[in-house]
C-alpha positions as CSV (number, residue, x, y, z in Angstrom):
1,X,0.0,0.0,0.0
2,X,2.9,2.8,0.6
3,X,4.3,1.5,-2.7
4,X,0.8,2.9,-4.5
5,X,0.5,5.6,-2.6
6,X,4.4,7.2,-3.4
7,X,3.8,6.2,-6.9
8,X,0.7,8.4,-7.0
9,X,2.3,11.3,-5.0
10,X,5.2,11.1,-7.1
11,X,2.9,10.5,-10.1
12,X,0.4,13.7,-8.8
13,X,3.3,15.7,-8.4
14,X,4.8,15.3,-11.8
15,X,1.3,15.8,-13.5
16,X,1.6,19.1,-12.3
17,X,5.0,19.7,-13.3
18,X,3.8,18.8,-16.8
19,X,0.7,20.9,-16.5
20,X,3.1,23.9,-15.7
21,X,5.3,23.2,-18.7
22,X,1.6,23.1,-20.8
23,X,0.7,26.4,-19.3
24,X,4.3,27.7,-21.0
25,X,3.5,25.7,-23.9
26,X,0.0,27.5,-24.0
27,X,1.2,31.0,-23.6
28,X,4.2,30.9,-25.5
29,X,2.4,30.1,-28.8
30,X,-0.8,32.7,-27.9
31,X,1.6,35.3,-27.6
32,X,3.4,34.0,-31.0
33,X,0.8,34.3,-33.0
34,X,-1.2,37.2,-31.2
35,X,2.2,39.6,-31.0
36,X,4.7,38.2,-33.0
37,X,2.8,37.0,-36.1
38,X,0.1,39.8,-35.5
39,X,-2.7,37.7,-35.6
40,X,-4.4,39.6,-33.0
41,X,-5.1,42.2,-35.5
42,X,-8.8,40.1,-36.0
43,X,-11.4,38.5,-33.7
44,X,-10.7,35.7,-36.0
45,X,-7.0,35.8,-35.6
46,X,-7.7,35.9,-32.1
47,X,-10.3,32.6,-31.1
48,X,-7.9,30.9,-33.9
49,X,-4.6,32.0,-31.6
50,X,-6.4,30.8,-28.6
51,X,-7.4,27.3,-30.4
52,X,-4.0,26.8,-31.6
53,X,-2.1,27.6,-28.9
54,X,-4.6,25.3,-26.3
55,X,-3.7,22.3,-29.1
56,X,-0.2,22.9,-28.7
57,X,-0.4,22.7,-24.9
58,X,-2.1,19.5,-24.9
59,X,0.1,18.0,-27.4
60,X,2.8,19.0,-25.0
61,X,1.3,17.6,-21.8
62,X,0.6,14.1,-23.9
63,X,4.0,13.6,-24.6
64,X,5.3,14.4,-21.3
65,X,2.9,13.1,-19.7
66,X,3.0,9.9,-21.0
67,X,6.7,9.4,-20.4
68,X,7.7,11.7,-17.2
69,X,4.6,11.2,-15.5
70,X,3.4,7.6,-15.5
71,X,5.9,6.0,-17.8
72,X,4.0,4.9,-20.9
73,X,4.3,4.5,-24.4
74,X,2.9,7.2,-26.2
75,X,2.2,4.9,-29.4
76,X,0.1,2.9,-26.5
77,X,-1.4,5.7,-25.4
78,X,-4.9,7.4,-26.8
79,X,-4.0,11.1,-28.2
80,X,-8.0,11.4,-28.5
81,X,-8.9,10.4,-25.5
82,X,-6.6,12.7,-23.9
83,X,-7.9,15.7,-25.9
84,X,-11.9,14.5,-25.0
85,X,-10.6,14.4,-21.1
86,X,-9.0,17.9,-20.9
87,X,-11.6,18.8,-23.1
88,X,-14.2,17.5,-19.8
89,X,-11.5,19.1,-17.8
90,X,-12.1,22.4,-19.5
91,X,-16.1,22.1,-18.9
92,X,-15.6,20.9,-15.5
93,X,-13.2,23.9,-14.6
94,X,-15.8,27.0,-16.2
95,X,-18.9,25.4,-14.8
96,X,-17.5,25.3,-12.0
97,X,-16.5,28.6,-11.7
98,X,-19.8,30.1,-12.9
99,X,-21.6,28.1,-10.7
100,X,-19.7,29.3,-7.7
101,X,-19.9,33.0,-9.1
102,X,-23.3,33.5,-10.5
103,X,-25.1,31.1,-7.9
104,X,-22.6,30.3,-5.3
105,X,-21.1,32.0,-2.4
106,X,-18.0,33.4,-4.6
107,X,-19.6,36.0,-6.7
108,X,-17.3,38.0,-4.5
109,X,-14.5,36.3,-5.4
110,X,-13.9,35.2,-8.7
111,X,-10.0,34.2,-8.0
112,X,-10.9,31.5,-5.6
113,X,-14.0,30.3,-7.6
114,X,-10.9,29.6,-10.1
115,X,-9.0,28.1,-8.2
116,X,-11.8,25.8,-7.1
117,X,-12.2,24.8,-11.0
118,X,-8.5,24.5,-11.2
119,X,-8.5,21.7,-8.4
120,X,-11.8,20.1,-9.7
121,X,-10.6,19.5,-13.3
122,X,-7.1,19.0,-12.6
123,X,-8.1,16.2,-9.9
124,X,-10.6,14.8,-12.2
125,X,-8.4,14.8,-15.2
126,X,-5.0,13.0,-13.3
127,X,-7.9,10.1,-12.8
128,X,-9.1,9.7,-16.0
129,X,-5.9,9.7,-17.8
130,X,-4.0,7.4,-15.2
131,X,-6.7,5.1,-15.9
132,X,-8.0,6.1,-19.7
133,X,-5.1,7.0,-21.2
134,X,-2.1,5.8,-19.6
135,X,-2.5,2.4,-18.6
């Protein structure tokens, strides 16, 4: 039982390592295209930035996930599952947030409502692709 437990704190801990190195992934490419390659010059260019650059972060994450974190194949592993997961993840963390700000106690407090959403799909999303994804 210690055994599981250390290999899901070390496994935990990594998955946020990763999901910081997918944040830089995220913003790095936004601000490419937005500043660099001026396509923030259009709503389009915008919501096409902000697609782009959220694809690149999870194709980051995948691959180090799949590796650093629980030491998987990534030809074994399911790209599209991955992507309908965060995807979940994504839903899980805004409705979360707009719950707890439009009907919840946080309307007062928007940072912590996102934090709350952070925690909820980041928890729910280390489950399902240790089991889904990465097994």
């Amino acid at each position: 039982m210690t055994d599981f437990r250390t290999q899901i704190r070390r496994q935990v801990f990594r998955y946020l390592q990763v999901g910081f190195a997918g944040f830089v992934a995220d913003i790095s490419v936004l601000a490419l295209l937005i500043y660099v390659l001026e396509f923030g010059e259009t709503d389009t260019g915008l919501v096409v930035s902000r697609v782009v650059s959220f694809l690149a972060a999870i194709t980051v994450t995948f691959l180090l996930n799949a590796g650093y974190t629980f030491g998987a194949s990534v030809r074994g592993s399911s790209f599209t599952g991955y992507v309908l997961i965060q995807t979940l993840g994504a839903a899980i963390n805004i409705g979360t947030y707009t719950v707890l700000v439009l009907y919840g106690p946080l309307n007062e407090a928007p940072l912590v409502a996102l934090v709350i959403g952070s925690a909820a799909a980041t928890s729910s999303n280390f489950v399902l692709v240790r089991k889904f994804v990465y097994n």
